[in-house]
C-alpha positions in Angstrom: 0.0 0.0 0.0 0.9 3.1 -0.2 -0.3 7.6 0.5 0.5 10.6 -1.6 1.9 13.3 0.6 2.8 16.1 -1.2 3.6 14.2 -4.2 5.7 11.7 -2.9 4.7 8.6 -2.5 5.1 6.8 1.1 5.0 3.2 1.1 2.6 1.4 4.2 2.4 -2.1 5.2 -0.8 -3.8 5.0 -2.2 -2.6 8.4 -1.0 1.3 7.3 2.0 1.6 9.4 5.1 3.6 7.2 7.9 0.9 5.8 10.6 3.5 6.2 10.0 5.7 9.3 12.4 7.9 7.9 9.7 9.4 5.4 7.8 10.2 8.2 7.1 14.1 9.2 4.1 16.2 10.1 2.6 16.2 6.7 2.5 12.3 6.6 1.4 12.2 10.5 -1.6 14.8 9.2 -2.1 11.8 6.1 -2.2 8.9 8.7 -4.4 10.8 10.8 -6.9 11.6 8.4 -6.8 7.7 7.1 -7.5 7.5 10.6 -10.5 9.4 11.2 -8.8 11.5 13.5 -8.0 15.5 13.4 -4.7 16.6 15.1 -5.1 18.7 17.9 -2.0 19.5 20.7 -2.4 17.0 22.8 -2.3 14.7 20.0 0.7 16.2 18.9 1.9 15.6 22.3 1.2 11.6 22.5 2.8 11.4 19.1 6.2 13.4 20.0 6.4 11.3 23.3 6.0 8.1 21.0 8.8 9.2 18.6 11.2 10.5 21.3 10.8 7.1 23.3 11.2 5.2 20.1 14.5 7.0 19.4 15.7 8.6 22.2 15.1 5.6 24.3 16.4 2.3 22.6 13.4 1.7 20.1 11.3 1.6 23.4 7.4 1.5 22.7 6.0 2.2 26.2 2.9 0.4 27.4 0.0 2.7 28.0 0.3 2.6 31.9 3.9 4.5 31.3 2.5 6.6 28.6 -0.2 7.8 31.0 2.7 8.7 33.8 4.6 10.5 31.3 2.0 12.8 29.8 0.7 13.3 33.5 3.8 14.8 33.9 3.9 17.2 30.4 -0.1 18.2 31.8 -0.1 18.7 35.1 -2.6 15.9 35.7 -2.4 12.0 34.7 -4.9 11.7 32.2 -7.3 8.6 32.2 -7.2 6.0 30.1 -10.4 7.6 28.4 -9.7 10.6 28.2 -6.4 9.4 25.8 -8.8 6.7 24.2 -10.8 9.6 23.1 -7.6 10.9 21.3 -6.4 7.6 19.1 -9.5 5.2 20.1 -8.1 1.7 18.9 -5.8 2.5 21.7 -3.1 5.5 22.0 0.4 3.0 21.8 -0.7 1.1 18.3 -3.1 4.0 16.2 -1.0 6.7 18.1 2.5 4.8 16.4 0.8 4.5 13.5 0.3 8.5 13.1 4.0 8.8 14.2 5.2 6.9 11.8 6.6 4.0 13.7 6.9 0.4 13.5 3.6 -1.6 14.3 3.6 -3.0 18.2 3.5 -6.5 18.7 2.4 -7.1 21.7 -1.1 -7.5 22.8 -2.5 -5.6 25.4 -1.9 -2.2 25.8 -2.2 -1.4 29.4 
């Protein structure tokens, strides 16, 4: 499969997850997102840079969602629920939310 961005072409897997992560940027986040049903605000922004800095800052580490939830409490002021985040990427924040930022699929099950 593949998405037009700005007349490239970016190739996805079956499931809609980018094949290089390198062709990744905002553009293509704003592509996946719209594939996705879903319109960017800043706190999405916020999952999604937490996701990419963990993935690369943090030896290729995709947290589970109990650690994502700590971590954005921290960047809010509050620990959001789970809900409240569900209500942002709804087939869960760690695999639709590393979809939109362009990272490699999780695969484990679960998510909390």
């Amino acid at each position: 499969m593949a998405i037009e961005v700005n007349g490239k072409t970016i190739e996805t897997t079956d499931s809609g997850f980018l094949v290089d992560p390198a062709s990744w940027d905002e553009d293509v986040a704003q592509a996946l997102a719209e594939i996705e049903g879903i319109e960017l605000t800043e706190r999405h922004w916020d999952v999604i840079r937490y996701l990419r800095d963990e993935y690369f800052n943090n030896n290729q580490h995709q947290p589970m969602e109990r650690v994502l939830l700590k971590d954005l409490g921290k960047k809010w002021g509050s620990k959001p629920s789970s809900k409240e985040v569900y209500k942002l990427f709804p087939l869960a924040p760690t695999k639709q939310g590393t979809k939109i930022a362009g990272l490699p699929e999780v695969q484990r099950k679960g998510g909390y």
